[in-house]
NUBADREN-285056 format. One record per residue (C-alpha): residue in one letter; x, y, z. Coordinates in steps of 0.5 Angstrom, whole numbers, plus 2048, in hexadecimal, padded with zeros to 3 digits. Example, Ala and Ser with C-alpha at 12.3 -4.5 7.8 and 13.67 -1.06 7.14 Angstrom:
a8197F7810
s81B7FE80E
END
This chain:
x9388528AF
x93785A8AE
x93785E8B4
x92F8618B6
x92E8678B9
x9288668BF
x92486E8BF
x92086E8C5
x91A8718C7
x9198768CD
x9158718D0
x91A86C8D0
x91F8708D3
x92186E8DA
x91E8718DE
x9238758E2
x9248788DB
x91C8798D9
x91C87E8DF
x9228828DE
x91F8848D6
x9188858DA
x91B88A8DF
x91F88D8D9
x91988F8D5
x9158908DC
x91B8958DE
x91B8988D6
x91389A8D6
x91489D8DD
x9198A18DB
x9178A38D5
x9108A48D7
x9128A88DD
x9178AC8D8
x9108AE8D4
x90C8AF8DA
x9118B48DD
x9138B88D6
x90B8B98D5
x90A8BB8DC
x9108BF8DB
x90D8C38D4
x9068C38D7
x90A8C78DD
x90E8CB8D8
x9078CE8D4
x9038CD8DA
x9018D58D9
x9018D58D2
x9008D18CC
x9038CB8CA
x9078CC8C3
x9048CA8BD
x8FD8CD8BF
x8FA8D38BB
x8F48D78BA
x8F28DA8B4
x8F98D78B1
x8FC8DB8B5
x9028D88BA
x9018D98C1
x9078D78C3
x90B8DC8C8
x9048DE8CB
x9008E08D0
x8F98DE8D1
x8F88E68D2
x8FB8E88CC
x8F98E38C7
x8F28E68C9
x8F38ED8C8
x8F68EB8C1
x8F18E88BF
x8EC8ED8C2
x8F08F28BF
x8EF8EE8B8
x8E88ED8B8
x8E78F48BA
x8EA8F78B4
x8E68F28B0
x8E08F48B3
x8E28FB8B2
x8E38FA8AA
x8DE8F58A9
x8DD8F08A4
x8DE8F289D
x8DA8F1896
x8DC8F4890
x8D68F3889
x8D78F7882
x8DC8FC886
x8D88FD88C
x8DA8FC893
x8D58FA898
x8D88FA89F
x8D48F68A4
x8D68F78AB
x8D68F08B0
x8D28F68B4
x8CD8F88B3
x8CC9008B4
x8C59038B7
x8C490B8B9
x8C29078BF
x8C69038C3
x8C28FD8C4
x8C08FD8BC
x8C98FB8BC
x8CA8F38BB
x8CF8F08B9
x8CE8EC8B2
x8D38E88B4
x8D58E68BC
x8DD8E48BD
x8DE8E08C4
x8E58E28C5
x8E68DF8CC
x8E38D88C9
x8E88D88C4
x8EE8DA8C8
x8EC8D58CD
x8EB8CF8C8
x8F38D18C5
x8F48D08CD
x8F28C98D0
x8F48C68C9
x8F88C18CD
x8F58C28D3
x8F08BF8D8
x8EF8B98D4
x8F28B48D8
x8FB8B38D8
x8FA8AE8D2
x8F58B38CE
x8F98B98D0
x9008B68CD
x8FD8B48C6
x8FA8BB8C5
x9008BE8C7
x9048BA8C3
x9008BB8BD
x9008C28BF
x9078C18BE
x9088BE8B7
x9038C08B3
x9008C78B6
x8F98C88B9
x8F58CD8B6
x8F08D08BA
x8E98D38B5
x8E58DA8B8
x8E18D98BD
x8DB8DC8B9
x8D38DD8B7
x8D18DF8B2
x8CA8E28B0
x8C98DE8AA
x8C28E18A8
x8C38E88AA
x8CA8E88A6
x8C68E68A0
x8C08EA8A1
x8C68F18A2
x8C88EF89B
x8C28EE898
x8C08F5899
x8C78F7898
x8C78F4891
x8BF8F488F
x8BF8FA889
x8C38F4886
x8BF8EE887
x8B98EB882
x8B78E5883
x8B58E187D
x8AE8DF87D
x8AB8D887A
x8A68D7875
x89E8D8879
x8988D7877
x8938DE875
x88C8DB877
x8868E0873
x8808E0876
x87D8DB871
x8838D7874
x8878D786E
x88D8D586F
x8948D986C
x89B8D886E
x8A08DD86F
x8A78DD86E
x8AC8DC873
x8B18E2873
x8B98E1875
x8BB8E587B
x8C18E6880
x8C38E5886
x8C98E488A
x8CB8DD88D
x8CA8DF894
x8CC8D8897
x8D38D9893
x8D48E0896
x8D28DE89F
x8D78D889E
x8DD8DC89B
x8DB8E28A0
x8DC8DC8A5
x8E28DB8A3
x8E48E38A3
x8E28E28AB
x8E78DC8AC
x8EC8E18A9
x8E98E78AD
x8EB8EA8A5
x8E78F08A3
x8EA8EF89C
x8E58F2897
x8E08EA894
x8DF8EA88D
x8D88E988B
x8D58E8885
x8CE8E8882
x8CB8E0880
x8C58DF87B
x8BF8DD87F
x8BB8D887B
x8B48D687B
x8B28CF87D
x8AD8CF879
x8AC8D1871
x8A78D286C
x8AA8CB868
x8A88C786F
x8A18C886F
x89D8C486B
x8958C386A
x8958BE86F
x8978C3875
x8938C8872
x88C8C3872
x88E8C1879
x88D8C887A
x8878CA878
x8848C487B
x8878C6882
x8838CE881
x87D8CA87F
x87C8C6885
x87B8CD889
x87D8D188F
x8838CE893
x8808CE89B
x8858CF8A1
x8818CD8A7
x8838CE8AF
x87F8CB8B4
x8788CE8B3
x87C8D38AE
x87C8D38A6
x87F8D88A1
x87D8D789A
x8838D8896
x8808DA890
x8818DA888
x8848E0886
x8898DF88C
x88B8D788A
x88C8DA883
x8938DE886
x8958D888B
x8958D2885
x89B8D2881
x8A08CD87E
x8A68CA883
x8AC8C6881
x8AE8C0887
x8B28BA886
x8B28BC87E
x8AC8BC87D
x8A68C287C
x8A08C1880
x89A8C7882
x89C8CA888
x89A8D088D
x89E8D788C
x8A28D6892
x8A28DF893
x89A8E0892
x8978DA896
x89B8DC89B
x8998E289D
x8928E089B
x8938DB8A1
x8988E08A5
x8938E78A4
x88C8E58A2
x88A8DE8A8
x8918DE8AD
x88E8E48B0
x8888E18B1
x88B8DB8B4
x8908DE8B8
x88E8DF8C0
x8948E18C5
x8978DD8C9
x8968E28D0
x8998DF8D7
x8968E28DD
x8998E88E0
x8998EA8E7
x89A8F08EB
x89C8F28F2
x8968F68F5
x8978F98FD
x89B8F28FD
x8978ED8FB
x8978EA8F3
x8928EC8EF
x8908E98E8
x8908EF8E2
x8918EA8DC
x88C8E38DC
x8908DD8D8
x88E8DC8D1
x8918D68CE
x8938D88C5
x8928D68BF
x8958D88B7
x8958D58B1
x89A8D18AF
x89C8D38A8
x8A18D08A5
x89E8C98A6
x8978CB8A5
x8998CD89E
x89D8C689D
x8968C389F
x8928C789A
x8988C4895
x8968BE897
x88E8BD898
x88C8C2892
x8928C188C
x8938B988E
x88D8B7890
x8888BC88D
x8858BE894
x8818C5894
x8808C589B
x8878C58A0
x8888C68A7
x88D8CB8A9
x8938C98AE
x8938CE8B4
x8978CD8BA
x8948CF8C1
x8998D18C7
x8968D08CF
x8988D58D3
x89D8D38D8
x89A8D78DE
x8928D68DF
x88F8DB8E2
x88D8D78E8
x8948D68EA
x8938DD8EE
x8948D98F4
x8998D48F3
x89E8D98F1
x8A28DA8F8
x8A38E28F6
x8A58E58FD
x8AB8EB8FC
x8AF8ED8F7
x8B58E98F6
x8BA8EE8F1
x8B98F58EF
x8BD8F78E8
x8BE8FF8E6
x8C19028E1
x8C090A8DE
x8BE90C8D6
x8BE9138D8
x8C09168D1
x8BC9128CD
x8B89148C7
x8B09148C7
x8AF90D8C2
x8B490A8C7
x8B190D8CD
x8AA90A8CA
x8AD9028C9
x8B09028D0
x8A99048D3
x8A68FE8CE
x8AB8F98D0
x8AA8FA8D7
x8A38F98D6
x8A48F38D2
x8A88F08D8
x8A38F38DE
x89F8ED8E1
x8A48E78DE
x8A48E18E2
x8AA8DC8E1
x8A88D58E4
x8AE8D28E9
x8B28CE8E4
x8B18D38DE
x8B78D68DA
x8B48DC8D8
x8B58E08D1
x8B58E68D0
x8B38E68C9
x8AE8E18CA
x8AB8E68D0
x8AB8EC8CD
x8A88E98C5
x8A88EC8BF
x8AB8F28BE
x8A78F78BA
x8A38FB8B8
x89C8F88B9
x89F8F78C1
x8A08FE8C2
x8A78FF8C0
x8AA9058BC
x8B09048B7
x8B89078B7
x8BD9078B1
x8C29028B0
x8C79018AB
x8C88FB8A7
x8CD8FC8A1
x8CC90389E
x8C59038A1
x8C19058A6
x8BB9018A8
x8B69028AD
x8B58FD8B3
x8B28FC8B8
x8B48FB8C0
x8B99018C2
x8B79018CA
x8B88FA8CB
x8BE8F98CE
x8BE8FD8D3
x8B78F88D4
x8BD8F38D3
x8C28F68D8
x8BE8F78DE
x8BA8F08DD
x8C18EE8DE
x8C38F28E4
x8BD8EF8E7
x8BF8E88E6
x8C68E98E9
x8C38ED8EE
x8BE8E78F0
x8C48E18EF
x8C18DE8EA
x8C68DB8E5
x8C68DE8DF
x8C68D98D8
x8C78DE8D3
x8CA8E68D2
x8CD8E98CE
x8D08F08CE
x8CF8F68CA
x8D48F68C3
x8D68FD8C6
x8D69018CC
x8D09058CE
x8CE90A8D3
x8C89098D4
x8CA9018D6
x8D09038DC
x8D39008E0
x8D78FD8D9
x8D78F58D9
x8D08F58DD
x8CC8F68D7
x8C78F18D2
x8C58F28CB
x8BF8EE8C8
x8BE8EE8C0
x8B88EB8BE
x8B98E58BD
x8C08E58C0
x8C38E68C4
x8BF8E58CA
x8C08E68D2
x8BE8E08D6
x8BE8DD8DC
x8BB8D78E0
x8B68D88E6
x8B98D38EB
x8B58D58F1
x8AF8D08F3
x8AA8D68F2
x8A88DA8ED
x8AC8E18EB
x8A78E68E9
x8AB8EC8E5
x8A78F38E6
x8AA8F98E2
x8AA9018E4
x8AD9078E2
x8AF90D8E6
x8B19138E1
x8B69118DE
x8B890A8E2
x8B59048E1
x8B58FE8E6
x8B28F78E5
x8B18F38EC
x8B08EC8EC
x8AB8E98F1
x8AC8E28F4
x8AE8DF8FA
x8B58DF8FE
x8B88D98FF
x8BE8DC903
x8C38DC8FD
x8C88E28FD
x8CA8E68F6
x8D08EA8F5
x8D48ED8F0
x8DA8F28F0
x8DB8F88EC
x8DD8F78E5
x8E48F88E3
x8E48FC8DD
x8EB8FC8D9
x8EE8FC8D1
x8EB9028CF
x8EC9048C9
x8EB9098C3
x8E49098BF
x8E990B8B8
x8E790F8B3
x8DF9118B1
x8DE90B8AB
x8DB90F8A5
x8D690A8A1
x8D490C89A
x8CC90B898
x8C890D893
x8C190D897
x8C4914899
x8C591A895
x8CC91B891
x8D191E897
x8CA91D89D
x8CD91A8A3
x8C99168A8
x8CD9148AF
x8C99108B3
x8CE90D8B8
x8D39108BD
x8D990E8BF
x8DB90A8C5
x8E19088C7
x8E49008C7
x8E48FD8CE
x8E58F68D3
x8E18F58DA
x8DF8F08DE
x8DC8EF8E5
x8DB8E88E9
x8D58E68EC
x8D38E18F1
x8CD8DE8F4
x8CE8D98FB
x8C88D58FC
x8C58D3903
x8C88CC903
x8CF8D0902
x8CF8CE8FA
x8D38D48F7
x8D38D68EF
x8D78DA8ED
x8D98DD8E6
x8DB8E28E2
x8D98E78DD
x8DD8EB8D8
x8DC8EF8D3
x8DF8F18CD
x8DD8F98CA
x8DF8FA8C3
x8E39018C0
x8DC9048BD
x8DE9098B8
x8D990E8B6
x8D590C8B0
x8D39118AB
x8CE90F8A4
x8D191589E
x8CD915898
x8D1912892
x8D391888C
x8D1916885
x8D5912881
x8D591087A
x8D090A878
x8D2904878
x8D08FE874
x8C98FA876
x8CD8F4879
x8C68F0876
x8C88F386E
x8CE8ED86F
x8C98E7870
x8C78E486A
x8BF8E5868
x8BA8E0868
x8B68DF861
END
């Protein structure tokens, strides 16, 4: 009989032998997993202050650097893009938008788009690192092999970029309009034609601006002119559209309807609302977006319209007194009003529609006076405006005013914005240029940061933890000591800071000559708040004057409306420690970018150049 092999398992091994291939494996996996554990440790240790290898920022490698030097790279990176700005080039123009905006004001300056340098570096830094062991390793090893890139860290001002190039491009753009009905007062109906138009893609240009800030690239982004089509043409309208028209005048005057309060909408005015839209394919009778709008936003919302007020108080021989009784607000929704006129009159033929209105209460009643817990003041903040012009002189007085009186409930987290309302004329504020592109446009709110910078101070000073700040885009006189400075910009960025006292805080504003003060009132709880002297290092050149051509000046006319300031860095620590023995501590750093002067010159005549519309084909 042939010979047979008999194979055993592991099992049937005996089990002397068993135990010997066990503690084999046993011994393999400890050596080896002390082996990888002392080797991670090891090269944790070795990039304990740097960066593990592999990660890069902006595509840029980091390796061999040091925390402080990878953010004064960066930082140097960013401020010369800050510097030469964003870059557009149509029908061989260039339009340079800067991601600062400059004003002949320092508070009208802010920045289009804010760069968190010390974010992004500390991003870069903790791949691999505080994740626990098995997580740090994986990154690290991933790092490694197949790199990791750090993005910006960014925000961008969407809406205000667009809204800058828009007034930049505006000579060049002309919408196309849809095919409308021309109502006669016999209520005879005729169609006017639609007309082609242009415009620019201006979703297409913030997305690839993006991709110019990933890059901190100011090469010049061509741009380009699109055919912008009606949606709505004459060959769309049949007799059956126009009949449901002239059945909808028929039917009378539209009214809109508020508690006990009507606004009859009249003939003559629904003869400009109604029009032809196109939605899902189909064209239907619709409202005229722009002038039912503003009828609601000029003729009634003025009308609705009543201020939330919250009582103020003030300190007289010692003892709170109310100056400002509480009023709980109200204002016309506008938007969803009209969706409701859509809906009742168009679709279910209603002539009579009540009005959407959103009412605020007050947060602070006017019978609250003696709950308040206001006993001394708790934190004084101080800063100088001498120097300052009369309009900035006069929003600076305003602005105290606004503030003078404000309560801040325990608990609260308190914006300034939001404190202060709206900035404009009809609230006594006066307006300062500012540069956007190659124009100058007045706006208001030059004064108010340092309304914003002495808020904050009075917030440190009275050790209430701060949630929101931002420093200035560049150093200003006015705001020393460098890096103790806020900026505020309707509708940001903002200054704010939480009441985490058991009693209420009552801000009161004063001016003595040329220094402003606001005290903060309250009760003292025992804590202590301290702050060190800032440190102001990495000053730098504020560069050559940038000289921007305009055509809103006459040929060789120069306009400068911004000095310059040199770039610098500053910090100081504060600390607060509570009665119990709690101590908070944080630090805040400032960056001030190199601020070149920045003059308007009027554009010399060139030669004609080609309508960019000649190009476009003609609608027949």
């Amino acid at each position: 009989m042939p010979d047979h092999k008999i194979q055993l398992d592991p099992i049937d091994l005996p089990l002397p032998r068993l135990m010997k291939w066990l503690l084999m494996i046993v011994t393999i996996f400890l050596i080896v997993s002390t082996l990888v554990i002392l080797a991670a440790l090891t090269y944790a240790k070795t990039h304990a202050t740097g960066f593990f290898p592999g990660v890069a920022i902006n595509n840029q490698s980091l390796k061999n650097i040091s925390l402080e030097t990878a953010t004064l790279n960066l930082q140097n990176k960013v401020d010369e893009f800050i510097k030469n700005g964003l870059n557009y080039r149509f029908n061989g123009q260039t339009i340079n938008i800067y991601p600062a905006i400059a004003g002949s004001n320092p508070d009208t300056s802010y920045q289009l788009i804010n760069f968190d340098v010390p974010a992004t570096v500390e991003q870069a830094y903790l791949v691999g690192r505080k994740k626990g062991y098995t997580t740090n390793f994986k990154e690290q090893l991933l790092a490694l092999v197949f790199g990791k890139n750090i993005g910006l860290n960014y925000q961008m001002l969407d809406t205000d970029l667009e809204a800058v190039l828009r007034e930049n491009l505006s000579q060049f753009i002309n919408l196309g309009t849809d095919a409308r009905p021309q109502i006669a007062d016999n209520l005879e109906i005729t169609i006017l034609p639609e007309a082609t138009g242009t415009n620019f893609d201006f979703s297409k240009i913030l997305n690839e601006s993006k991709q110019r800030i990933n890059n901190l690239s100011s090469e010049p982004l061509e741009i380009e002119l699109i055919i912008d089509e009606p949606q709505v043409k004459q060959i769309d309208i049949n007799e059956d559209l126009i009949l449901e028209l002239k059945n909808k005048l028929a039917n009378g005057s539209l009214n809109l309807i508020y508690q006990k309060n009507s606004w009859v909408v009249p003939i003559e005015e629904l003869k400009k609302w109604l029009v032809f839209s196109k939605t899902e394919g189909k064209i239907n009778l619709g409202l005229d977006a722009s002038t039912s709008l503003n009828y609601l936003k000029n003729i009634i919302a003025p009308k609705i319209f009543k201020p939330t007020l919250e009582a103020k108080f003030s300190i007289t021989n010692g003892r709170v007194a109310e100056f400002q009784g509480s009023q709980d607000g109200q204002e016309l929704d506008i938007a969803k009003s009209l969706e409701k006129i859509q809906s009742d009159y168009l679709i279910e033929n209603l002539n009579t529609i009540p009005l959407t209105v959103n009412e605020t209460k007050a947060k602070v009643s006017t019978d609250s006076q003696n709950d308040l817990g206001i006993a001394q003041i708790i934190g004084t903040g101080q800063s100088n405006f001498k120097g300052s012009p009369k309009n900035r002189r006069h929003n600076i007085a305003t602005g105290a005013a606004a503030l003078n009186g404000v309560l801040i409930k325990p608990g609260e987290t308190f914006s300034l914005i939001s404190a202060l309302g709206e900035i404009d004329g009809e609230n006594g504020y006066l307006q300062e240029l500012v540069i956007k592109g190659d124009r100058t446009i007045p706006e208001y709110g030059g004064g108010l940061c340092q309304i914003g910078t002495t808020v904050f101070r009075a917030a440190l000073a009275s050790g209430l933890p701060i949630t929101e700040r931002h420093n200035h885009s560049y150093r200003v006189a006015y705001y020393e000591p460098a890096g103790k400075d806020a900026t505020i910009y309707s509708p940001r960025p903002d200054l704010k800071f939480t009441n985490d006292t058991a009693k209420h805080i009552l801000i009161q504003s004063r001016i003595s000559g040329d220094d402003i003060y606001f005290d903060f009132w309250g009760t003292t709880d025992g804590r202590i708040a301290e702050q060190t002297d800032s440190v102001v290092y990495n000053i730098r050149s504020a560069g050559p004057v940038i000289n921007i051509e305009t055509d809103t000046l006459k040929p060789g006319e120069k306009k400068c409306t911004e000095t310059a300031h040199a770039g610098a860095d500053a910090y100081f620590d504060y600390k607060v420690t509570y009665p119990g023995g709690e101590v908070k501590e944080e630090r805040f750093s400032s960056h001030y970018i190199p601020w070149p002067a920045k003059c308007l010159i009027g554009k010399l005549p060139t030669p004609e150049i080609t309508s960019p519309t000649s190009t476009l084909p003609v609608v027949q």
